[in-house]
Structure formats: structure tokens, C-alpha cells
C-alpha positions in Angstrom: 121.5 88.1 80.3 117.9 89.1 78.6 116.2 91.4 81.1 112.9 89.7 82.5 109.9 91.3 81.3 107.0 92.3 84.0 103.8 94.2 83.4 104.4 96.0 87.0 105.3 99.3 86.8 106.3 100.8 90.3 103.9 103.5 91.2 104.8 107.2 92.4 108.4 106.4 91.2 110.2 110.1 91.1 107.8 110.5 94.2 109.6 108.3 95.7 113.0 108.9 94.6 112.5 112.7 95.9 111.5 111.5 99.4 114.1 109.5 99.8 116.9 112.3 99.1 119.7 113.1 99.0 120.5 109.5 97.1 123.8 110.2 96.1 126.3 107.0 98.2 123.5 106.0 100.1 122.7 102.4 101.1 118.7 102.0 100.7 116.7 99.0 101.7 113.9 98.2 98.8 111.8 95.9 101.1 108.9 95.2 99.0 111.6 94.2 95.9 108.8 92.8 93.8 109.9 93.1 89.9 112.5 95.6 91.0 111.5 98.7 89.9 112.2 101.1 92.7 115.6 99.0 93.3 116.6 99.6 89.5 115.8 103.8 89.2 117.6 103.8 93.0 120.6 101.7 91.6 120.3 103.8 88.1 120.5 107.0 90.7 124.1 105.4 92.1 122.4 104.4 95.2 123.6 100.8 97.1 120.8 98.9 97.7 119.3 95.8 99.7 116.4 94.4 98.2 113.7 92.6 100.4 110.9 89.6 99.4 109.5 87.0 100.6 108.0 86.0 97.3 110.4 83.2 95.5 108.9 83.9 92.0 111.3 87.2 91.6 113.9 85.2 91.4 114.5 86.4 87.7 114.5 90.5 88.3 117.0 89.8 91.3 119.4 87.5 89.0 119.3 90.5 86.5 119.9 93.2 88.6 123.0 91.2 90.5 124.3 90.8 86.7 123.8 94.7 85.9 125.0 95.8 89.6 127.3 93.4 91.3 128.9 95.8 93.5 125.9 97.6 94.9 123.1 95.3 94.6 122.2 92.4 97.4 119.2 90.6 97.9 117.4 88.8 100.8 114.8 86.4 100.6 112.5 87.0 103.6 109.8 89.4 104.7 110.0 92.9 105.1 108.9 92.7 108.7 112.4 91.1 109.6 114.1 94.0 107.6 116.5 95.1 110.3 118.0 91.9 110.6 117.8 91.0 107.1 119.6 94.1 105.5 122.6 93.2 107.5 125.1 95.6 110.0 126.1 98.0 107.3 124.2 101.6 108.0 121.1 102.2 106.2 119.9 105.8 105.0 116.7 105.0 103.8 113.5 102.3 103.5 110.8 102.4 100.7 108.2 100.0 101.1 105.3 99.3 98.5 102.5 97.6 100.5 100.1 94.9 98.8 99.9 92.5 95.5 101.9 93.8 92.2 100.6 93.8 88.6 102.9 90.8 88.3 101.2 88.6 90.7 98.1 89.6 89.4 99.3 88.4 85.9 100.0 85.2 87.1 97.0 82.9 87.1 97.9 80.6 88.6 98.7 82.7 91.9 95.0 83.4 92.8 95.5 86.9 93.2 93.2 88.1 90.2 89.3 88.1 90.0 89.0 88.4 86.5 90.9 85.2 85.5 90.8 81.7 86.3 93.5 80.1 88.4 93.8 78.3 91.9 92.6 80.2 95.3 95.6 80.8 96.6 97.1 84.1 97.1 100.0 82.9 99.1 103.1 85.6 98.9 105.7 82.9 100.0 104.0 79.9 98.6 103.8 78.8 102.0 100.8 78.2 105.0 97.1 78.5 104.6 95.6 79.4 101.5 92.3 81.7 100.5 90.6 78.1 99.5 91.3 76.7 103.0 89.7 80.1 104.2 86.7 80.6 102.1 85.8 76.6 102.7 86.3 76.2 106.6 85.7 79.4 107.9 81.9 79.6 109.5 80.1 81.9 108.0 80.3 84.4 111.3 83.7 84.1 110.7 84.2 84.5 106.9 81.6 87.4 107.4 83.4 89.0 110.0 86.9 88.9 107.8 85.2 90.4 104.6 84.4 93.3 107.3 87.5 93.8 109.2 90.0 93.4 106.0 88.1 94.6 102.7 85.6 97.1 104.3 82.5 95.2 102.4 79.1 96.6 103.6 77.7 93.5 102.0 79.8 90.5 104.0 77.1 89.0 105.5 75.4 88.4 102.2 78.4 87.4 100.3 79.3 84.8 103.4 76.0 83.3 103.1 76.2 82.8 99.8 79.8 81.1 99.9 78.7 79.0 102.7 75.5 77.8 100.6 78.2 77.3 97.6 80.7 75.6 99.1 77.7 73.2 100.6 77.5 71.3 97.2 81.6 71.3 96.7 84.6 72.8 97.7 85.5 76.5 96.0 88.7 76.3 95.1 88.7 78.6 91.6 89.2 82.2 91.6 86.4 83.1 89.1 84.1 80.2 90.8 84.6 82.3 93.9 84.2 85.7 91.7 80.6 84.7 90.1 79.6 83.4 93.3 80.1 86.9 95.0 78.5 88.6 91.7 75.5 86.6 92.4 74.8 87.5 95.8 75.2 91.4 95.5 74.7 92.0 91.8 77.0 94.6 89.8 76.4 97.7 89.0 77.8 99.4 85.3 81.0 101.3 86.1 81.4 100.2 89.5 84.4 98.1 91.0 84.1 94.4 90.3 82.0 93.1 93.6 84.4 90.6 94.2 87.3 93.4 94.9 87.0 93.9 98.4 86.5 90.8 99.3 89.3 89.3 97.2 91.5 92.3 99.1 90.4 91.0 102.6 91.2 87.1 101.9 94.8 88.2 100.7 95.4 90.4 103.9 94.4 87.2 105.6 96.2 84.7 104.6 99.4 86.8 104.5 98.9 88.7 107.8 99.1 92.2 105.8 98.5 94.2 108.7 101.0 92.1 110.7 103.4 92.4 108.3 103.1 96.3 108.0 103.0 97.1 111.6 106.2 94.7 112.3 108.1 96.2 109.2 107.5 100.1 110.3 108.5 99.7 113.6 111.7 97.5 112.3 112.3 100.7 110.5 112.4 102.9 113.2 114.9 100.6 114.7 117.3 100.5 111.8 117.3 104.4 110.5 119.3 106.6 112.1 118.6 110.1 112.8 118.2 111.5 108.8 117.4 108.1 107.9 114.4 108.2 105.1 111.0 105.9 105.4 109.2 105.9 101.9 106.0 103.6 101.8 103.3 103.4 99.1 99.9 102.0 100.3 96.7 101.3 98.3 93.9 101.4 100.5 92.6 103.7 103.4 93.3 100.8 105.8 97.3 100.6 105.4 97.2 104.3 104.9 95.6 105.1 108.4 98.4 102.5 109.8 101.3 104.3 108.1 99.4 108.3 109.1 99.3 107.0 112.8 102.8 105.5 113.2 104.5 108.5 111.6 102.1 111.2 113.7 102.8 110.0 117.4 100.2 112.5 119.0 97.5 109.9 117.0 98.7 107.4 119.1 99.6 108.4 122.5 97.5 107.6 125.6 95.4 110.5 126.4 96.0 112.8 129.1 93.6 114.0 131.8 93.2 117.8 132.3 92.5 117.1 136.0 95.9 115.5 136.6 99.1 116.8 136.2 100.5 116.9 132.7 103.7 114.8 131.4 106.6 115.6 129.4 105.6 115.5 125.8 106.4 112.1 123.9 109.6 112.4 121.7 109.0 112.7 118.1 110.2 109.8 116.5 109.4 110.6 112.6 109.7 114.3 110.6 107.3 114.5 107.8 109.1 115.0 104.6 105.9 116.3 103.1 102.3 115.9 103.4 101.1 112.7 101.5 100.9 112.4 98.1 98.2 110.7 95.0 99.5 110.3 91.3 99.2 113.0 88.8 97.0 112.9 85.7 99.8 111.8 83.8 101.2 108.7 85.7 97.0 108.3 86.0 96.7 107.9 82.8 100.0 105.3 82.4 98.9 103.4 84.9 95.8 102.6 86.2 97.5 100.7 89.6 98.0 104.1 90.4 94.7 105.5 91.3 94.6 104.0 94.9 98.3 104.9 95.5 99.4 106.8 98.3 102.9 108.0 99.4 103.6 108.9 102.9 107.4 109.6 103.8 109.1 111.0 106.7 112.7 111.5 108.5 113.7 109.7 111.5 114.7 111.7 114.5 117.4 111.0 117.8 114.6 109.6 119.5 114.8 106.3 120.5 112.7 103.6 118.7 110.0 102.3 120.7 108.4 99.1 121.5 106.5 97.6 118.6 102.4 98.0 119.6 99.1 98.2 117.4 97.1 100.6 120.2 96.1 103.6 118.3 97.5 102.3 114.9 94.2 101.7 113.3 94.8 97.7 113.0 91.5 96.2 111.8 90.9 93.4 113.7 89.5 89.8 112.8 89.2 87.1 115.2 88.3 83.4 114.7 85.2 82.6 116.7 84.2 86.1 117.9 80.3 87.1 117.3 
């Protein structure tokens, strides 16, 4: 079987391999699977390993890896939140998770992930549910301002709300770039600076696929599966997954405070070991691949502890809320 061909390459790759040692007959859950490239240097490494996605377009990069590794490669269409239960009874030593879109969906026009080409609004991971276009034409504008806030951190919401309202007055916005120029329009673009539409396009696709959700769910599934030594690798690519993956590992960000005047409580257990501090791409992986420049490894060891309840208190969740002023 011909390989499939894919633009992605998977970022902080030896990074990742390295934080997830010892590899050598371990059974590790790539729950992000996406073209396969952490799943193929992990198999390559003689790992066993349960891939993860809820995305039915990788169909191809899971037929080829099953053809290269029938013994040690599985895979499991779902999402990564459900990974406990997805990557079946058999123990697990380790979980790498590569939050967000992938150069391949942003290839594919058609999948409304991409600013700079034309293609429906859709950005739905599993092809299923509401898309961006149903967002951006029935949200109110408090609301669709609001999102842009909470989800792509865009000091300019307001203004690029008001203008897709106005827009979407005279007929529906259903294009990508239609949706791009509109932005560009309402807040200009400076030379060498992001693309205007970025954050905005970011805080639709966290939307409609409940990013946030999805991340929260999948670290805590984690911490349910991994035993004690068991490895959590995950690769986020903005400051707001980041903060929720710093939090959850570091329990003292998260804990209820405690008041001087009353008497103190046994310390909480420690759930998660750092492996080490996080960790950016080098000059040279830089310069391979531009994907990289937002990347950020975090990775830690799981403890005795028990796992704990899932919650979002202290976490860091942006939050967005139909209605609200």
C-alpha cells in the first residue's frame, strides 16, 4: 500500500519522544492521531500504540499504519476526551496529546479551517453538529463579540462583530475568505503582522468543537488511566490551552485557598511529577516548520495519588456564554 502523503509534520517530535521515556514495550495512547506522525516515530521506536480521532478524514494514515504494524498498532474513532474508555483494559504507559487544527486540515479547503483560502465555513472536526457559518450568522452580535473575546483573545471583537452583523444583514456568510475580507475591513492589517482574521478564526473553531471541553475532559481521563510512572505528553499552541495544561499538572494553582486564621489542612496529594519545565522548538525545527512557532510541550509523570474529580475551578477555562452581557 502507497503511503498517504500529508503536509503535517508533528511538532516537537524527539521532544516528545524523550518525555515519554523509557519507550522500549510500552503501550502508548496517541490521542490526537491526526496524519500519524507521533504514532509512526513511537511505533518506529518499537512502542505499541492506540491511536485516537474523532476526525473520519484520517482514515488513510490509519489503513497504512495497520498495514506497516499489524501487531502493535490499533485505532479508535472517537474523541480524546473519552480516551480511558476508548484505549481499552490493557495498561497504558503513556498519553501524548497534540491540541488544535493540523496542517492537514488546514490544506483541505473545503474544511473551513484556513483564512487564506476559499472553502465552506465549517471547521467541524467530526463532520458532525453546528458549524462556524451557523455561528457567525445567528449569533447576536453581544454574543459573537463576546466568543471572539473569550476564545481568540481579540482586543478588536466588538468591531469585527459589528461588522459581521452589518455583513451578514445583506446575505448569509458562509465562505471562509468572505468571512476573512470582512474581518480585514473592519480592523485593517498591518505589514508583517498576523492575518486579522487569525484570532478570530481560532475562537470559532474552539467553539464549535468545544476545545476547551475537550481538553479539560481528556486530561483528567488521563489521570484516570496512567498509572503511577505513567507519561502525559501534550503540545498546545496558544497561551489559553497552555495555562489549562500548567494548572492541571501544578495542583497548588488550583487548590482552594487556605485562611491563615483557621487551622491549616493536610497538603493536597500530588497527582502529576514534572518531567521537565516546558519546552518551545529550536531554531532548527523553527526554521522546518513554521507550525512550530506557537508550540509548547508540557509533560509530566503520574503519581500513587488518586485521580480526582474532573472540575474547571482554577484551570483557566475561558468562558463564553450565549446571552450573557
Amino acid at each position: 500500500m502507497a503511503e498517504p502523503q500529508s503536509s503535517h509534520q508533528s511538532v516537537l517530535l524527539s521532544e516528545v519522544l524523550e518525555a515519554l521515556a523509557p519507550l522500549e514495550s510500552a503501550r502508548i495512547v496517541d490521542g490526537t492521531f491526526g496524519a500519524g506522525g507521533y504514532s509512526r516515530a513511537l511505533l518506529n521506536a518499537g512502542v505499541t500504540v492506540v491511536g485516537i480521532d474523532r476526525d473520519p478524514t484520517v482514515a488513510p494514515f490509519v489503513a497504512a499504519l495497520k498495514a506497516e504494524f499489524p501487531d502493535r498498532f490499533s485505532f479508535v474513532a472517537g474523541a480524546f476526551s473519552e480516551l480511558d474508555t476508548l484505549a481499552g483494559e490493557a495498561g497504558i504507559d503513556g498519553i501524548v496529546l497534540d491540541i488544535g487544527v493540523s496542517s492537514m486540515q488546514l490544506d483541505q479547503a473545503e474544511r473551513g479551517f484556513s483564512f487564506m483560502r476559499s472553502g465552506p465555513l465549517d471547521m467541524r472536526m467530526s463532520r458532525e453538529g453546528e458549524s462556524a457559518a451557523d455561528l457567525v450568522n445567528t449569533l447576536s452580535e453581544t454574543d459573537l463579540a463576546n466568543l471572539i473575546f473569550a476564545f481568540g483573545e481579540e482586543r478588536a471583537s466588538r468591531r469585527i462583530a459589528k461588522a459581521i452583523v452589518a455583513a451578514r444583514a445583506s446575505e448569509p456568510i458562509n465562505d471562509t475568505l468572505a468571512l476573512a475580507q470582512i474581518i480585514e475591513k473592519a480592523v485593517g492589517r498591518k505589514p508583517g503582522a498576523p492575518h486579522p482574521a487569525t484570532r478570530t478564526f481560532q475562537a470559532l473553531r474552539i467553539a464549535v468543537n468545544g476545545e476547551f471541553d475537550e481538553l479539560v475532559e481528556a486530561l483528567y481521563a488521563a489521570e484516570r488511566i496512567l498509572p503511577e510512572g505513567g507519561r502525559l505528553a501534550v503540545v498546545t499552541f496558544h497561551s489559553l490551552e497552555d495555562r489549562i495544561v500548567k494548572r492541571f499538572f501544578d495542583q497548588s494553582k488550583t487548590a482552594a485557598p487556605q485562611s491563615r486564621h483557621l487551622p491549616q489542612v493536610e497538603p493536597v496529594e500530588t497527582r502529576w511529577a514534572p518531567v521537565r519545565k516546558a519546552i518551545k522548538a529550536g531554531a532548527v525545527e523553527l526554521e522546518r516548520n513554521a507550525r512550530s512557532r506557537s508550540a509548547t510541550l508540557r509533560s509530566a509523570v503520574r503519581t500513587a495519588a488518586p485521580a480526582r474529580a474532573v472540575q474547571t475551578a482554577g484551570l483557566g477555562v475561558p468562558g463564553f456564554r450565549r446571552g450573557a452581557a
